[in-house]
N, C-alpha and C positions, 0 to 999 in steps of 0.2 A: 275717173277722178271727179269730174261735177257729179253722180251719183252717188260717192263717197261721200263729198262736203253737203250735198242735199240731207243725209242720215247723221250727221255732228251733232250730237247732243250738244244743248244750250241751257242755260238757266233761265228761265221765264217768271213774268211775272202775274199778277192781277186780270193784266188785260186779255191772258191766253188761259181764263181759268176754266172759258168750256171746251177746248181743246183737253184740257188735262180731265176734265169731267167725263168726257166722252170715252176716253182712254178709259177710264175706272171702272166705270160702268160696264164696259167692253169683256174688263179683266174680270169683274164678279161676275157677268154673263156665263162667260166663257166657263166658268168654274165650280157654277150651280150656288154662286154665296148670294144671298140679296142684294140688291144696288134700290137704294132710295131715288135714284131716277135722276137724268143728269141734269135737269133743271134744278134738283135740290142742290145736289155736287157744286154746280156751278156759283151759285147761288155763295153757298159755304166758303168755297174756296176762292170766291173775290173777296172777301172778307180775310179769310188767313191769309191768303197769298199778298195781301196792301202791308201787313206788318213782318218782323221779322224771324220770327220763330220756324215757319214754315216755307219751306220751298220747293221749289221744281221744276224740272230737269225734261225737257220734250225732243227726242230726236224724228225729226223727218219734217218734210215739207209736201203734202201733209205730215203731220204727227202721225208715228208707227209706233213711239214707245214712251213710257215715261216714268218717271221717278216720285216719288214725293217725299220729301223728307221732313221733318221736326226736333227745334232744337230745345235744350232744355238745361237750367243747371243740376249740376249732382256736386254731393259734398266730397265723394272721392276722385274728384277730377278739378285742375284749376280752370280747364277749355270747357264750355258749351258739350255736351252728350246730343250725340245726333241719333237721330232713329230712322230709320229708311223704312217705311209704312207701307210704302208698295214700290215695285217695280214688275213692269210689264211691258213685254215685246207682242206685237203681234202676231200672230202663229205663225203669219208666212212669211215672215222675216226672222226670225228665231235661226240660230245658230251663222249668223254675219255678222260677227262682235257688236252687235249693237248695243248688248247691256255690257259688254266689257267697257266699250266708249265712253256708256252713262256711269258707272263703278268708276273709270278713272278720272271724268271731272268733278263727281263727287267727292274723291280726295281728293284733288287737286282744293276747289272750295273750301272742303273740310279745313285742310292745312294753313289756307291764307285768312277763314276765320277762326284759327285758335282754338280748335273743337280737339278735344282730346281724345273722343272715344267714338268709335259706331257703331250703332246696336242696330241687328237686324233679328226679325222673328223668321223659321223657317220652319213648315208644317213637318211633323217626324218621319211620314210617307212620302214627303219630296226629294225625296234623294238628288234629281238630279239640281234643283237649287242648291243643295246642301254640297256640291262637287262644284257648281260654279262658283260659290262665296266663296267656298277653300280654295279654288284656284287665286284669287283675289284677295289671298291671307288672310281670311276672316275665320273664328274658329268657335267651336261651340264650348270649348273649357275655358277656364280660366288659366292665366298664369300660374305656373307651377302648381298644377291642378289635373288629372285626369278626368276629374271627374264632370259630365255633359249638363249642359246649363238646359231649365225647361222654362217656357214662357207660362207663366198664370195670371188670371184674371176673373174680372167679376164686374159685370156691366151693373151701375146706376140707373136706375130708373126712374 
């Protein structure tokens, strides 16, 4: 039980922004994507993390996992559109509901702030992200729709 409630995901703020930094970094190590380096993260993310558009969600004591989310308005929703940007466990804790934990205080959040929708990106060759989300009712069609949503973009520079 106390190593249960040690793994509780929480909502943090500002002051835990190189905890969530470090976690990032970790996550794009881990994964071969670039990390600007967690002094930059950190840096960034005491800044998003002081206002309210952006949040995040750190389970462990130390942190083992973490969430980040950002909110935003859209015309076809009356609630805030949240986007879940990253989530990550760390490997050796993977598969002890810990992102189930973090997924369910993020609705839970979601719900109490008035956020109508969650949008999450999932790479096409990550299958098993794409079986956890769905475990967690998230879907890649639209309503009344079969047909599968794809993320695009184009970075500014």
């Amino acid at each position: 039980m106390v190593e249960e409630r040690r793994l509780m995901p929480r909502l943090v703020g500002a002051d835990e922004a190189g905890e969530v930094a470090r976690l990032l970094h970790d996550f794009n190590v881990e994964f071969d994507t670039p990390s600007p380096g967690v002094e930059f993260l950190t840096g960034r993310l005491r800044e998003l993390l002081a206002g309210e558009l952006t949040i995040a969600i750190l389970a462990g004591l130390p942190a083992k996992a973490v969430a980040l989310v950002t909110l935003r308005p859209n015309v076809w929703y009356p609630g805030p559109v949240a986007l879940l940007d990253e989530l990550y466990v760390a490997p050796e804790l993977r598969g002890q509901g810990i992102g189930s934990a973090i997924i369910n205080l993020l609705l839970r959040f979601a719900a109490e702030q008035g956020v109508s929708l969650i949008e999450i990106n999932v790479d096409d060759g990550d299958v098993d992200a794409q079986r956890f989300y769905e475990r967690h009712g998230f879907s890649d069609t639209g309503p009344g729709s079969d047909e599968g949503a794809s993320y695009w973009f184009r970075e500014l520079r």
